[in-house]
Backbone as ProteinMPNN parsed JSONL, in Angstrom:
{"seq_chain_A": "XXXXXXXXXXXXXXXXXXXXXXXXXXXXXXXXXXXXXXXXXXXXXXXXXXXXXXXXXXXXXXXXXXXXXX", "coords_chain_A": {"N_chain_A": [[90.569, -78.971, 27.82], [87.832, -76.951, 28.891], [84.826, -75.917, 29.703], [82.493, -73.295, 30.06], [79.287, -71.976, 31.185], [77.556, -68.939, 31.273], [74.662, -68.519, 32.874], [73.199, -65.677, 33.096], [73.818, -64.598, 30.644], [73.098, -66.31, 29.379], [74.867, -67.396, 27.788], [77.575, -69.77, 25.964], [80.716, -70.902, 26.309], [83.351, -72.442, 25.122], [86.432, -73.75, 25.953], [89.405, -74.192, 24.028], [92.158, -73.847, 24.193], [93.147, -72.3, 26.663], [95.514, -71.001, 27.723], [96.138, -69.717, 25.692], [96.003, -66.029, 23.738], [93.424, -64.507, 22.675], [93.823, -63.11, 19.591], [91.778, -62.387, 17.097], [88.579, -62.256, 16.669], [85.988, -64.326, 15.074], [82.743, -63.927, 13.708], [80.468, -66.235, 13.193], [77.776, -66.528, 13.408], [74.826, -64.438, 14.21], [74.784, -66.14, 16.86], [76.947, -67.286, 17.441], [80.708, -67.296, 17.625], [83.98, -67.208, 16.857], [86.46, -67.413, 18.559], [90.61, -66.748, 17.528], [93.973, -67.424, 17.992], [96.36, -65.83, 16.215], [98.893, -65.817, 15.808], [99.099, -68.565, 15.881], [97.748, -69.351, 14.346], [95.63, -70.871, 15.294], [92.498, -72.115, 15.866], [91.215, -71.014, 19.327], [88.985, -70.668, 21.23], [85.297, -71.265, 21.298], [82.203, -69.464, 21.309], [78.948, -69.854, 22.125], [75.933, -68.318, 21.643], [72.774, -67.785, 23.637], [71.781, -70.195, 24.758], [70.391, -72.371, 26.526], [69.594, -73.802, 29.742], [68.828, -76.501, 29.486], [69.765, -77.316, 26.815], [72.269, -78.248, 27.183], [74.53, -80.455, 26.282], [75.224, -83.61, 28.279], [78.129, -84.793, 28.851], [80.334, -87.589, 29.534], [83.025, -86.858, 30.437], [83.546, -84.209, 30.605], [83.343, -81.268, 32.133], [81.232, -78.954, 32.916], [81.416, -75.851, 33.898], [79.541, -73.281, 35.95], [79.427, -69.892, 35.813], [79.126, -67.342, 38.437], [76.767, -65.878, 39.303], [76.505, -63.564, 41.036]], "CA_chain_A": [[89.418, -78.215, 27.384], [87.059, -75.982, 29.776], [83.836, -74.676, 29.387], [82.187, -72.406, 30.824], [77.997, -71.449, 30.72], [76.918, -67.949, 31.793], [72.897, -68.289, 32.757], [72.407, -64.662, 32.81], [73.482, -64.225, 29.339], [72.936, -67.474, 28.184], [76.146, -67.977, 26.946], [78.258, -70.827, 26.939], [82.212, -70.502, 26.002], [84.57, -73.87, 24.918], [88.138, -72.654, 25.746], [90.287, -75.128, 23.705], [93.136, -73.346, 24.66], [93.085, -71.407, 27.779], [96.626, -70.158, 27.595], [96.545, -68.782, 24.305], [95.418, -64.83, 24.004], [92.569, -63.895, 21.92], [94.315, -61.762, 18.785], [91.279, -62.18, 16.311], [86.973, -62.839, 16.553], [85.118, -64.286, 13.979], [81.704, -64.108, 13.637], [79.739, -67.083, 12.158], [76.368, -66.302, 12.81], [74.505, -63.942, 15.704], [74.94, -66.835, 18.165], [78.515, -68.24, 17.086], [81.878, -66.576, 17.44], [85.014, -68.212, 17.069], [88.349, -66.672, 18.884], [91.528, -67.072, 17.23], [95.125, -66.87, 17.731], [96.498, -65.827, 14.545], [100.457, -66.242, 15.508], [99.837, -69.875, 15.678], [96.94, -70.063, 13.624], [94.64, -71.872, 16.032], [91.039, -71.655, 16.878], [91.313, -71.448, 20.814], [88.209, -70.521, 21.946], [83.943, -71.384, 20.491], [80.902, -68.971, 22.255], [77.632, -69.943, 21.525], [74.994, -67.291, 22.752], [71.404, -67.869, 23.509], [71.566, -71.168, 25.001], [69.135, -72.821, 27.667], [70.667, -75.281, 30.547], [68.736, -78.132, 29.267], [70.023, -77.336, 25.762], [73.75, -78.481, 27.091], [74.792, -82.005, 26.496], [76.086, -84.39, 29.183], [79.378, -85.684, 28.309], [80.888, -87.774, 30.596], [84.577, -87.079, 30.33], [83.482, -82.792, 30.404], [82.564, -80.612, 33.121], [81.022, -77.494, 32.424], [81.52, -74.666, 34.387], [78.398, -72.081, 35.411], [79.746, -68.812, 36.186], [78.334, -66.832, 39.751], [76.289, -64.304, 38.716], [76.054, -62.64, 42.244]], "C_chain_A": [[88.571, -77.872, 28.61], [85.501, -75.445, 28.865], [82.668, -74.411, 30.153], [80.837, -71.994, 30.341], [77.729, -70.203, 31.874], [75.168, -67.694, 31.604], [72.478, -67.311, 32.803], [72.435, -64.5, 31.637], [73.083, -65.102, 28.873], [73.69, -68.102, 27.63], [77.472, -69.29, 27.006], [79.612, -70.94, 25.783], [82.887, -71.853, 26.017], [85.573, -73.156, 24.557], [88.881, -73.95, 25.091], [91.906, -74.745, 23.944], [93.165, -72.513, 25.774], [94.444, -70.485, 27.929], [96.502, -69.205, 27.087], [95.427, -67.445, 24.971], [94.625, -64.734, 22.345], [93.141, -62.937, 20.657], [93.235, -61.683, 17.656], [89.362, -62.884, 16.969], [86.296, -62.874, 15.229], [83.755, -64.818, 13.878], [81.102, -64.753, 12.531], [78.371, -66.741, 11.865], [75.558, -64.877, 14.184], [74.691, -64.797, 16.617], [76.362, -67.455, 18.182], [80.043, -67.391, 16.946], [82.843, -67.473, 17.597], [86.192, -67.341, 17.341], [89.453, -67.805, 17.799], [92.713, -66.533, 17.698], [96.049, -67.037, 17.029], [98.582, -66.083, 14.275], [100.633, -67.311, 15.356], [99.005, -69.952, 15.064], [96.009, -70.948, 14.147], [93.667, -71.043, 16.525], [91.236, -72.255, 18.579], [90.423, -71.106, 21.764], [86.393, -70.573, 20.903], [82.742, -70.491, 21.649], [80.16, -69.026, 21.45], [76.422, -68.897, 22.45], [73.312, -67.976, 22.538], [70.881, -69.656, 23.549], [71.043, -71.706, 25.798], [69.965, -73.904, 27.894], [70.19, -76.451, 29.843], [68.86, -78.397, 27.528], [71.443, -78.672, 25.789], [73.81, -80.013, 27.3], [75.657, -82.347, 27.494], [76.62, -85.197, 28.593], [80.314, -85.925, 29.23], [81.859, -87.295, 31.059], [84.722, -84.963, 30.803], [82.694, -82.106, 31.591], [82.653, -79.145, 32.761], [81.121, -76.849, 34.196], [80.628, -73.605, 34.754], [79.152, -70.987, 36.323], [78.773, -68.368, 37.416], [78.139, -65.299, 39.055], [76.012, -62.927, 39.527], [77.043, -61.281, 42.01]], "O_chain_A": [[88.681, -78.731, 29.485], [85.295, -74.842, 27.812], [82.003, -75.237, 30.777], [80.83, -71.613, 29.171], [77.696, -70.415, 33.086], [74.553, -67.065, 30.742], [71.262, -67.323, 32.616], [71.353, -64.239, 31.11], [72.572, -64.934, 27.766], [73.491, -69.161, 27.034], [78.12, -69.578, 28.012], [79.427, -71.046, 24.571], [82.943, -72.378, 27.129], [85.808, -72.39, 23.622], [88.899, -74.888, 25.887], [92.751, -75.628, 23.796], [93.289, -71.439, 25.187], [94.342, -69.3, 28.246], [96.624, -68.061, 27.526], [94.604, -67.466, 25.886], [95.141, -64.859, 21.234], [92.797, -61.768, 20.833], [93.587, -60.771, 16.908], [89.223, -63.916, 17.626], [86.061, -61.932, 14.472], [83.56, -66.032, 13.947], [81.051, -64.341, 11.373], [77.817, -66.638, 10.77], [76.327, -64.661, 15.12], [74.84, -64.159, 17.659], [76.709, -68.145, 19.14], [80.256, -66.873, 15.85], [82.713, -68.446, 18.34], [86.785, -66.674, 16.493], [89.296, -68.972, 17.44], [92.756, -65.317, 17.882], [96.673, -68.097, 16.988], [99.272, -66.342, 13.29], [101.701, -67.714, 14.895], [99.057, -71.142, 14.752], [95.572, -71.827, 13.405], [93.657, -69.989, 17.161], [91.355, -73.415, 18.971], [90.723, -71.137, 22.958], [86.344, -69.92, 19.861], [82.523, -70.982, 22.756], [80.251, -68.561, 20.314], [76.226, -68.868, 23.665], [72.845, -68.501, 21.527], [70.066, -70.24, 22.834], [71.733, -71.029, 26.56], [70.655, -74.624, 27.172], [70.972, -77.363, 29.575], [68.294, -79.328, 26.956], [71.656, -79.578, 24.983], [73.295, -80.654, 28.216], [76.676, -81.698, 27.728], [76.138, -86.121, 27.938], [81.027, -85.068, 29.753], [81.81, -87.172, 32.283], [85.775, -84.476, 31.215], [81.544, -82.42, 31.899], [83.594, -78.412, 32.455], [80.918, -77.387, 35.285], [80.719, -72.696, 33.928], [79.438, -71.257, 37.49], [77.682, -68.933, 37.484], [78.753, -64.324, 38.621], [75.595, -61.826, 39.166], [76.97, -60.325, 42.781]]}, "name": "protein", "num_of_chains": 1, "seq": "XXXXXXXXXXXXXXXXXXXXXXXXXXXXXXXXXXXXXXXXXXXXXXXXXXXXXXXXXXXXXXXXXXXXXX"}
């Protein structure tokens, strides 16, 4: 698992699959999308939008990722 926070948008992306390719998005709420790929039937990717750094939990075992916004 990977994930990844973009501080210009705010956004912060849990790839549970990184391989897999994107074939479906489903939108839970304005801040929640969930990728799928629908040949195997697996959720392989969670973006949450509109999130603040000191929103993101520290979990030992997980290293987030902040994207270069230069």
């Amino acid at each position: 698992m990977k994930i990844t926070y973009d501080p210009e948008a705010k956004a912060l992306y849990i790839y549970l699959d990184e391989g897999a390719s994107v074939q479906c998005t489903h939108e839970l709420s304005d801040d929640v999308t969930l990728d799928w790929d629908m040949g195997h039937h697996t959720l392989i990717g969670i973006e949450v939008l509109n999130v603040e750094p000191e929103d993101i939990p520290v979990v030992p075992s997980v290293t987030i990722h902040t994207t270069n916004t230069e």
